[in-house]
C-alpha positions in Angstrom: -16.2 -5.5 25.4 -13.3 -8.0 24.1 -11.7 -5.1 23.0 -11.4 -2.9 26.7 -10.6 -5.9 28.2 -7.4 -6.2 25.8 -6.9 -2.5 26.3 -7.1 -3.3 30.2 -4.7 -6.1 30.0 -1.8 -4.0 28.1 -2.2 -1.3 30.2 -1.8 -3.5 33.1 1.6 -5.2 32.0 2.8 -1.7 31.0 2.3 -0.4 33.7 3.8 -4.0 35.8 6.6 -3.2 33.9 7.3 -0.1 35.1 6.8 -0.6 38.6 9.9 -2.8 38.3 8.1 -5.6 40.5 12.0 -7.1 40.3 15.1 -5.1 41.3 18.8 -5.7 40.4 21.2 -6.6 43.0 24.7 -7.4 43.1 26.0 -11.0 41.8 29.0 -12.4 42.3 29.3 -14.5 39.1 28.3 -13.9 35.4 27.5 -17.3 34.4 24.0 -18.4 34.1 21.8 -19.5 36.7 19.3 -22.0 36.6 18.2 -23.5 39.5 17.5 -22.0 43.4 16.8 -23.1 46.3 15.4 -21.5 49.9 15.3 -23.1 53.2 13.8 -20.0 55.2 13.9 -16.3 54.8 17.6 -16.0 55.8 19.5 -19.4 53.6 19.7 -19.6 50.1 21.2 -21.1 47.5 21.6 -20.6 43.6 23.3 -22.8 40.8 24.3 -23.5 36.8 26.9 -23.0 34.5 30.2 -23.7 35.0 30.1 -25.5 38.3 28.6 -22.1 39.5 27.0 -22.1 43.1 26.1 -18.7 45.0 24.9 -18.7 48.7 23.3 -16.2 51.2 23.5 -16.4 54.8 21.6 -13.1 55.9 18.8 -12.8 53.6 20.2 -11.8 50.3 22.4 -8.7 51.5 25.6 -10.7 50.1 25.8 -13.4 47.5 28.9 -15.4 47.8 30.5 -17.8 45.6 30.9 -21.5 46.8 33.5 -23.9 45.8 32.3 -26.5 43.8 35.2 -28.3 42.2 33.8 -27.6 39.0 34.4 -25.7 36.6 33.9 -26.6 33.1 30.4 -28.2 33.4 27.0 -27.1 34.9 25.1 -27.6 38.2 21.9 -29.2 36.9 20.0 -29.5 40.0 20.3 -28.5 43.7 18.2 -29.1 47.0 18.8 -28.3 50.5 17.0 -30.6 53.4 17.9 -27.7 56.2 20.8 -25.4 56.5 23.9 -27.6 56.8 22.8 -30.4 54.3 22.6 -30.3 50.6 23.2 -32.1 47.5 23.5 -31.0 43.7 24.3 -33.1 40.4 26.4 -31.8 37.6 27.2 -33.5 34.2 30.3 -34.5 32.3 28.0 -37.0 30.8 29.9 -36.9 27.3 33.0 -38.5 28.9 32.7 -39.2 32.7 28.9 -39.3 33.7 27.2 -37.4 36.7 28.8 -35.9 39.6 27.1 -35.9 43.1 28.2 -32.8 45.1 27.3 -33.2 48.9 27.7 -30.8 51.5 26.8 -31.3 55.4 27.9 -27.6 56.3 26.0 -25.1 54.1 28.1 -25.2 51.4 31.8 -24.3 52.6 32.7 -27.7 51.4 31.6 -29.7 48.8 32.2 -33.2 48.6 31.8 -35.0 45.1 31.8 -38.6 43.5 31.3 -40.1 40.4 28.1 -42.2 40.0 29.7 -45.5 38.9 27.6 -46.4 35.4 28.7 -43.4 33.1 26.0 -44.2 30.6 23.1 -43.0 33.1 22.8 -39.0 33.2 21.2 -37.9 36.5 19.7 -34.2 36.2 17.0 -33.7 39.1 17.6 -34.7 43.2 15.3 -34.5 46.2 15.6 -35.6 49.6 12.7 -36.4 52.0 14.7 -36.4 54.8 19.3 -37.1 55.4 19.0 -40.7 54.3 16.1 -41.1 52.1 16.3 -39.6 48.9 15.3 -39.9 44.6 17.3 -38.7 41.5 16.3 -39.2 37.9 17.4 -37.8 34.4 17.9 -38.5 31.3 17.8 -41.8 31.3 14.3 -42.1 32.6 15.1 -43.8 35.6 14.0 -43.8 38.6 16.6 -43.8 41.9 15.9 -44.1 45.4 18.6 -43.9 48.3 18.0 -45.0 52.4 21.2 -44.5 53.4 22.0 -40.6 52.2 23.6 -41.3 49.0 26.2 -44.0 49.5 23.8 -47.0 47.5 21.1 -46.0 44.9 18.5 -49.1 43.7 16.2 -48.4 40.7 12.7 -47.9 41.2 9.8 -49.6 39.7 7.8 -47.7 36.9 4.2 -48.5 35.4 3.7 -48.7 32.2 0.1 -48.9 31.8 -0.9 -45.2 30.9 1.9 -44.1 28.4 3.7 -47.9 27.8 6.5 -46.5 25.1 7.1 -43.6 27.0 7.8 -44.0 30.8 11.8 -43.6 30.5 11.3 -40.6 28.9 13.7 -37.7 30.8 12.4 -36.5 34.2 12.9 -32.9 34.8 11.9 -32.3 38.6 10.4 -34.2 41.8 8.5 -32.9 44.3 7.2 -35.2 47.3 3.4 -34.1 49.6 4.7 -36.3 52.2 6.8 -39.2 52.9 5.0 -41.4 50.7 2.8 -39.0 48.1 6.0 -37.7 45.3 5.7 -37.0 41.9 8.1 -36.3 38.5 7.6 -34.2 36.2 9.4 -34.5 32.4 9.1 -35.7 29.0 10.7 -34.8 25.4 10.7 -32.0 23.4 8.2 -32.4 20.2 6.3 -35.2 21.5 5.3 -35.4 24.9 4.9 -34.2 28.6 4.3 -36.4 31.6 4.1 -37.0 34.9 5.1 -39.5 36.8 3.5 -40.3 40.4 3.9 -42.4 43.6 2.0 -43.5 46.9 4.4 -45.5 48.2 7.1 -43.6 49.0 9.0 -44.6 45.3 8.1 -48.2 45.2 6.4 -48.1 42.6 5.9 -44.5 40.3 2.9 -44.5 37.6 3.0 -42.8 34.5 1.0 -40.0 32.8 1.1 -38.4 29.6 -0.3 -35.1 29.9 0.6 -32.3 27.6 2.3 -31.5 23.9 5.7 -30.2 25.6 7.8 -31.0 28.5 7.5 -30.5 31.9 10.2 -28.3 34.2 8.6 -28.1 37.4 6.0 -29.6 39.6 4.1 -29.0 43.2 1.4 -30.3 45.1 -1.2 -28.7 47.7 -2.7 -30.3 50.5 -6.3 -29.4 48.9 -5.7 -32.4 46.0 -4.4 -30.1 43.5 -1.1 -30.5 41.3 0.3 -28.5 39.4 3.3 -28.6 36.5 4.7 -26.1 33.9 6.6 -26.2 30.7 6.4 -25.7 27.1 9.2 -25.6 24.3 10.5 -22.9 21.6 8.0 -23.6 19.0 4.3 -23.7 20.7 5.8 -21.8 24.3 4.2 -21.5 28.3 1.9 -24.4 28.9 0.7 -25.4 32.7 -0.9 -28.8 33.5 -3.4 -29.1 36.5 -4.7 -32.2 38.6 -7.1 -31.4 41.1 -8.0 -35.1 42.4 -4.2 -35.9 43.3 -2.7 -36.6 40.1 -5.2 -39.2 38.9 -6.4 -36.9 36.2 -4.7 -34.2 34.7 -6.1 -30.9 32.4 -3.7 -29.6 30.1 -3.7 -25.6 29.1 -1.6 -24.0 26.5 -1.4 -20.6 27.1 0.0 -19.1 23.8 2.8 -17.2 25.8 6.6 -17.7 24.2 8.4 -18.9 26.6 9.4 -22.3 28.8 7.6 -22.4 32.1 11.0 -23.3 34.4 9.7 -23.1 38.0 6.5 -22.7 40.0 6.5 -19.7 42.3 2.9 -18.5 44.4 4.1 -14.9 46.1 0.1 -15.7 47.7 -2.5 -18.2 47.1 -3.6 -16.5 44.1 -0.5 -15.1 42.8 1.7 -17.2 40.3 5.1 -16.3 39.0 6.4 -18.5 36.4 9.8 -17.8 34.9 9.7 -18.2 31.2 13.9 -19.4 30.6 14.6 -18.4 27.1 12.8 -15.4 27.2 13.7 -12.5 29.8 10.0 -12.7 31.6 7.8 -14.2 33.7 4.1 -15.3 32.6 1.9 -14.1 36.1 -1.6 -15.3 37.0 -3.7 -13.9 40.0 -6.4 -16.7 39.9 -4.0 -19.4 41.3 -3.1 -20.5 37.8 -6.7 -22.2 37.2 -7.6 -23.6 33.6 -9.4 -20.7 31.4 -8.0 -17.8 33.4 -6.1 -14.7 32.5 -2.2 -14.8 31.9 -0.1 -12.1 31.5 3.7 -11.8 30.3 5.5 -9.4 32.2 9.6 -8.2 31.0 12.4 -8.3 33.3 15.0 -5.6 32.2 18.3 -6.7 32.6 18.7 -10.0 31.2 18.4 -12.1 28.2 16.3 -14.7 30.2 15.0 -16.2 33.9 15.6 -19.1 35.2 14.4 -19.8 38.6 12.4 -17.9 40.7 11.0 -18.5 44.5 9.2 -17.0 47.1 9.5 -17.8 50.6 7.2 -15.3 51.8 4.5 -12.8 50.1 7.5 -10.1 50.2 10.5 -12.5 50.1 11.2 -13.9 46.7 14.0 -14.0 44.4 14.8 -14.6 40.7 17.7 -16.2 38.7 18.7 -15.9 35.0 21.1 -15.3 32.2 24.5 -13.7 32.8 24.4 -14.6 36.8 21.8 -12.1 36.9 20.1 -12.0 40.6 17.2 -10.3 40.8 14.6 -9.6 44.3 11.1 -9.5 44.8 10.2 -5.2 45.4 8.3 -5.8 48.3 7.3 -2.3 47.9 5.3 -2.8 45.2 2.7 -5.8 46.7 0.6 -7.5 44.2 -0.8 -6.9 40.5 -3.6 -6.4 39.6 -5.9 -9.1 39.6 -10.1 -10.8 40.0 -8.8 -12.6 43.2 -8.0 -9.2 45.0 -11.2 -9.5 47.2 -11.1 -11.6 50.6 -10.8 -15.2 50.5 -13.7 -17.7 50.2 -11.9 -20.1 52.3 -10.1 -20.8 55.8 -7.2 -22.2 54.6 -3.7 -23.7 56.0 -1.2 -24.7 54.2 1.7 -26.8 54.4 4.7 -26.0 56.0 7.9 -25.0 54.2 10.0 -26.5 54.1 9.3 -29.8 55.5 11.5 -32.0 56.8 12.6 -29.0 58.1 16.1 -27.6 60.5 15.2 -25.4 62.5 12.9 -22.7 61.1 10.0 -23.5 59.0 7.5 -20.9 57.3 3.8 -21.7 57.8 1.4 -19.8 55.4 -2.4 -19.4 55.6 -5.1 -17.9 54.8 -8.2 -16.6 56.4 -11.5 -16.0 55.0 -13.2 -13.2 57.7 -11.7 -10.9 60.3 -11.4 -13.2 63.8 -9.2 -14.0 66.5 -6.7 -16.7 65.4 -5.2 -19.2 68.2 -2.4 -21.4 67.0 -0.5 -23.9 68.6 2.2 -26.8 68.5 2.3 -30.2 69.8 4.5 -33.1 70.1 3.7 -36.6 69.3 2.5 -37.3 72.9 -0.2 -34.3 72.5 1.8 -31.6 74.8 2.0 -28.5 73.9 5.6 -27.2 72.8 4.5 -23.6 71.6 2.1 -21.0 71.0 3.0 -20.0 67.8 -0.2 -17.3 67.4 -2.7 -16.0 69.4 -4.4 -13.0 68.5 -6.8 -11.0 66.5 -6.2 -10.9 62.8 -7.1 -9.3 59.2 -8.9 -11.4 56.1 -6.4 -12.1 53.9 -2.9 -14.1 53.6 -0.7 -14.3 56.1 2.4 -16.0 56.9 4.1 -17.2 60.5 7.5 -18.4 61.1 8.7 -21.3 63.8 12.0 -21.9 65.2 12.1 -25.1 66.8 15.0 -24.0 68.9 16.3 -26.7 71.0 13.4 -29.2 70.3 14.6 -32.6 69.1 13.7 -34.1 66.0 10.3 -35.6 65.1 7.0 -34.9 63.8 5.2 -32.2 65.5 1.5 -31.1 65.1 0.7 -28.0 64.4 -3.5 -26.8 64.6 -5.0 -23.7 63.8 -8.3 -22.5 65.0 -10.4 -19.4 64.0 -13.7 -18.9 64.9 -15.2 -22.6 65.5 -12.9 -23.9 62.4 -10.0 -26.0 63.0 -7.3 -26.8 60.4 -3.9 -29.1 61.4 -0.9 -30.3 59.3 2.0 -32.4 60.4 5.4 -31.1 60.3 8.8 -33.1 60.2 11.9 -31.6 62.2 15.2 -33.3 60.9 18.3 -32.5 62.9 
């Protein structure tokens, strides 16, 4: 039986691989690209070597090269809050220190500064919403900002759980809410760890929880947590809380490779670029512990990067050489066990949130049924009837523009057959 389930398998990632799930398309630069960023279906933005950073303002069709003021140095991180407002870091750490790049128009200008203490390298950036907002890096620190960038104070971190370790380099944040974030990081050889808060960065506690370092992190609304990474000698490993982040189970999954981002095309469906290696490592039972893995090529690059989907047929991948690659939407899904309809009515949270002014709202439902789902304000009116009609079992994904709404947190609930699900959403303007 072990051996026709290993004949299945390789005739499955043959056969991936020449369906060409990714297709080529036209990029403006040939440096490599390392880190992405999608604010809707129709923005994005790409960066890495060389000060290199691409944009998109209609959905992919054209890739344009941004400005940066940088060129001899690379882009280590970049995040968009909406579509006017972004930051990025970049690193002439051995002679000047880190760079902060801000934008507040999409990019056409880029604004940068020198972070005063040139001993402190700063490699990951997230904003929660235009004023609050962490970095972290090398150092091991921990930043926080109220005031969009102009002061930075240091944040408190916990020793208790890994006491020699908790200034070990943090690779990635990634926040719930406005107070649930976490870190992901660690150092090559001896450990990974996470790093968590519930109080909006006041204080961050420390876990160690795997052999290699950690790239990339996200969190669900269900509890669970998950982070990738690995290194060159052991490869692909993925780390899995499922109470939160207060325990953690750690998986090596034997695949050569780096897990460098965290991309679900559906529920089920995990893409996880591999960096020094020119594929991705795909999973169709949401990436749980003891489940199937499969490696599948990429031809035309010596390695991904970044990879993200926005939608179940919008996603895009990033690699070596400024190689741009997207999601062929007409080839949906591998195959995979979780294929068959959902056990569970589910909603998740929007994305992204804060938000300006179109957010993506996926869910999935677990029986055929009409599905009624509708906005509110704070004060409990209803601001709009985002769905209302008879739908299919499966995943499905709806899109809001808030229009001329002002800011503030909005409600959003979802009912289908006698079961109600409801998630807040934060518009920033």
């Amino acid at each position: 039986m072990k051996c026709v389930i290993t004949a299945i398998l390789l005739f499955c990632s043959a056969a991936l691989y020449s369906q060409q799930y990714w297709l080529p398309v036209t990029s403006p630069v040939s440096r490599s690209i390392n880190k992405s960023v999608f604010i809707d279906t129709v923005f994005g933005w790409a960066a890495g070597d060389s000060g290199t950073i691409i944009h998109t303002s209609n959905s992919g069709l054209n890739w344009v090269k941004q400005a940066s003021g940088i060129s001899s140095f690379p882009i280590d991180d970049i995040f968009f809050l909406n579509q006017r407002l972004g930051w990025a870091l970049a690193n002439d750490f051995y002679y000047y220190g880190t760079v902060f790049l801000k934008t507040t128009n999409g990019g056409e200008i880029w604004q940068s500064t020198r972070y005063p203490d040139t001993t402190i390298v700063f490699n990951a950036i997230h904003f929660i919403d235009s004023l609050t907002g962490y970095i972290s890096g090398y150092s091991g620190l921990i930043y926080k900002t109220t005031n969009g960038g102009s002061n930075w104070f240091n944040c408190f971190i916990d020793t208790a759980y890994c006491q020699y370790l908790y200034l070990f380099p943090k690779n990635k944040f990634y926040f719930l809410n406005e107070n649930t974030g976490y870190v992901c990081g660690g150092q090559i050889d001896i450990q990974g760890m996470i790093w968590r808060t519930t109080n909006a960065g006041a204080n961050w506690y420390t876990y160690c929880v795997s052999a290699e370092p950690l790239y990339d992190i996200k969190a669900f609304a269900n509890g669970k947590v998950q982070s990738v990474g690995g290194d060159y000698e052991y490869g692909f490993s993925n780390v899995i809380s499922f109470n939160n982040g207060l325990s953690w189970n750690y998986e090596f999954t034997g695949i050569i490779g780096r897990g460098f981002s965290i991309s679900y095309r559906t529920p089920s469906e995990l893409w996880v670029p591999l960096n020094f290696t020119a594929a991705f490592a795909v999973n169709t039972d949401s990436g749980g512990l003891g489940t199937n893995w499969m490696e599948i090529p990429i031809n035309g690059t010596s390695k991904i990067n970044s990879a993200v989907f926005v939608t179940p047929t919008f996603g895009w991948a990033f690699g070596g050489e400024g190689k741009i690659f997207k999601y062929n939407s007409a080839v949906i899904g591998i195959s995979g066990q979780n294929e068959e309809i959902p056990d569970a009515f589910i909603l998740e949270q929007n994305y992204p949130n804060p938000f300006n002014p179109g957010t993506v709202i996926n869910y999935t439902l677990n029986r055929n049924g009409l599905v009624n789902a509708v906005i509110y304000d704070v004060s409990g009116r209803e601001v709009h009837k985002l769905i209302n009609s008879y739908q299919q079992a499966g995943f499905h994904s709806a899109q809001w523009n808030s229009g001329s709404l002002p800011s503030g947190i909005y409600f959003l609930t979802m009912e289908m057959q006698g079961l109600t699900k409801s998630i807040k959403m934060l518009l920033v303007k």
